[in-house]
Backbone as a ProteinNet text record, in pm:
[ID]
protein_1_A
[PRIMARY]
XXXXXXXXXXXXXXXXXXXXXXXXXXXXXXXXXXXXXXXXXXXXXXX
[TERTIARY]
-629.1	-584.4	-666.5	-790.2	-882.4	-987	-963.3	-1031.8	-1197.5	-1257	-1415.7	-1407.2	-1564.8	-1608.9	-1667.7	-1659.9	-1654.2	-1513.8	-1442.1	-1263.6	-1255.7	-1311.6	-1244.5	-1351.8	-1456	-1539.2	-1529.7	-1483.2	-1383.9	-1297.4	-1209.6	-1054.1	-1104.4	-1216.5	-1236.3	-1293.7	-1353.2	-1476.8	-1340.5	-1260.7	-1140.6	-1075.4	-1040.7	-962.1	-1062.4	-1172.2	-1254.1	-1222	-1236	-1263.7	-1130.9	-1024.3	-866.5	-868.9	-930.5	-912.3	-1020.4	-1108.9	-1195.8	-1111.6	-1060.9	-973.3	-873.2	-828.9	-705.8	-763.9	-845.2	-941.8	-935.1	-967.1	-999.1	-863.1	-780	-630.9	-651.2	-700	-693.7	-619.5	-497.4	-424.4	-430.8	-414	-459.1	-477	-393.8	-382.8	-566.3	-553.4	-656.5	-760.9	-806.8	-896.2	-977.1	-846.5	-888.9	-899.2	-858.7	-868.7	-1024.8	-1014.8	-1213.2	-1278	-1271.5	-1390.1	-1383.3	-1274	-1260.2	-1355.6	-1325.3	-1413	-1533.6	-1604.1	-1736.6	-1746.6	-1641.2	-1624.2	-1620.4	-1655.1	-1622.8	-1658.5	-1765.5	-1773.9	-1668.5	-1569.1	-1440	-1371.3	-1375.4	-1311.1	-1340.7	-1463.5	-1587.8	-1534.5	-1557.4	-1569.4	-1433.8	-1335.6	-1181.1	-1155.3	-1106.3	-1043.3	-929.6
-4.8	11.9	119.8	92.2	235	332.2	390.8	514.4	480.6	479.8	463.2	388.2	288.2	183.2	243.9	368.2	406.1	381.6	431.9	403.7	242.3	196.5	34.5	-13.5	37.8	-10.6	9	167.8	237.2	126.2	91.7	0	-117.4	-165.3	-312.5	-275.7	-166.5	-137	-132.7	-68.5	-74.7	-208.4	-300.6	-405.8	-499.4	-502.5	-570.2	-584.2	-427.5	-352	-418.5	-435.5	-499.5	-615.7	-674.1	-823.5	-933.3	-826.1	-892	-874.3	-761.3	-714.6	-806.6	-843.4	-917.7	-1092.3	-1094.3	-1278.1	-1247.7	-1133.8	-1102.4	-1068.9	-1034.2	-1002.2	-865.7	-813.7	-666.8	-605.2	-477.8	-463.8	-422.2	-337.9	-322.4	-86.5	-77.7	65.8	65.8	-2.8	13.9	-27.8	-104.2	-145.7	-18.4	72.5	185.9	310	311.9	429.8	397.2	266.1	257.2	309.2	307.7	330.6	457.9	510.9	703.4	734	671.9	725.9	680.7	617	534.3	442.1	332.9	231.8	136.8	52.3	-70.6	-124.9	-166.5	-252.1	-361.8	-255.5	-297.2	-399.1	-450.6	-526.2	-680.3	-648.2	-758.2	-822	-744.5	-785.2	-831.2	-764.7	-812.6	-927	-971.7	-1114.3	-1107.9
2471.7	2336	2263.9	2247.3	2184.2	2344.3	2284.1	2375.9	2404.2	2285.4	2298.7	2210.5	2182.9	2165.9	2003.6	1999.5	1830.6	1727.4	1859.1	1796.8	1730.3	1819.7	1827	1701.9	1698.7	1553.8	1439.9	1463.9	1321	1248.8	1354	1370.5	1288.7	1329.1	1295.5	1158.4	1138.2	982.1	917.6	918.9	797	794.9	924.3	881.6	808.5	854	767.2	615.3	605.2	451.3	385	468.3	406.5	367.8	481.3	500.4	360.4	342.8	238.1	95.6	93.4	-14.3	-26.5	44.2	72.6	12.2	39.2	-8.2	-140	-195.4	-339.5	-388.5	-358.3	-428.9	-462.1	-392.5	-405.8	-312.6	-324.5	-323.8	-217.1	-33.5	28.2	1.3	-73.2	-99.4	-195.4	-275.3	-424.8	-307.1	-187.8	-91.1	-53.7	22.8	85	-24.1	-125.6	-211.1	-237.5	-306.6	-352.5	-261.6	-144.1	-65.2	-6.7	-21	-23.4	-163.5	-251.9	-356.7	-363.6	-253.8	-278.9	-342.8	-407.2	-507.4	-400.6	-295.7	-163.9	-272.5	-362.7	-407.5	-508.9	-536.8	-595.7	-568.4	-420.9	-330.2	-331	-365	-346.3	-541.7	-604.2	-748.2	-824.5	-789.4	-843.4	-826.2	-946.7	-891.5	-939.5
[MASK]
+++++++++++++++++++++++++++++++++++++++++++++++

């Protein structure tokens, strides 16, 4: 399925990044935009 063992950590660092977003009701687009802009913490704090 992934090529190298960086691919497959990449894979998991973003679903993570969703999946916490997702506990918090954060939206999964507004998840990944925060953390293009350096905001992860967004994810964590929304309720």
């Amino acid at each position: 399925m992934f090529r190298s063992i960086s691919g497959a950590k990449a894979y998991l660092s973003v679903r993570s990044h969703l999946n916490t977003g997702d506990k918090h009701g954060v939206d999964p687009f507004d998840a990944i935009l925060s953390a293009f802009k350096g905001q992860s913490q967004i994810v964590l704090t929304r309720s």
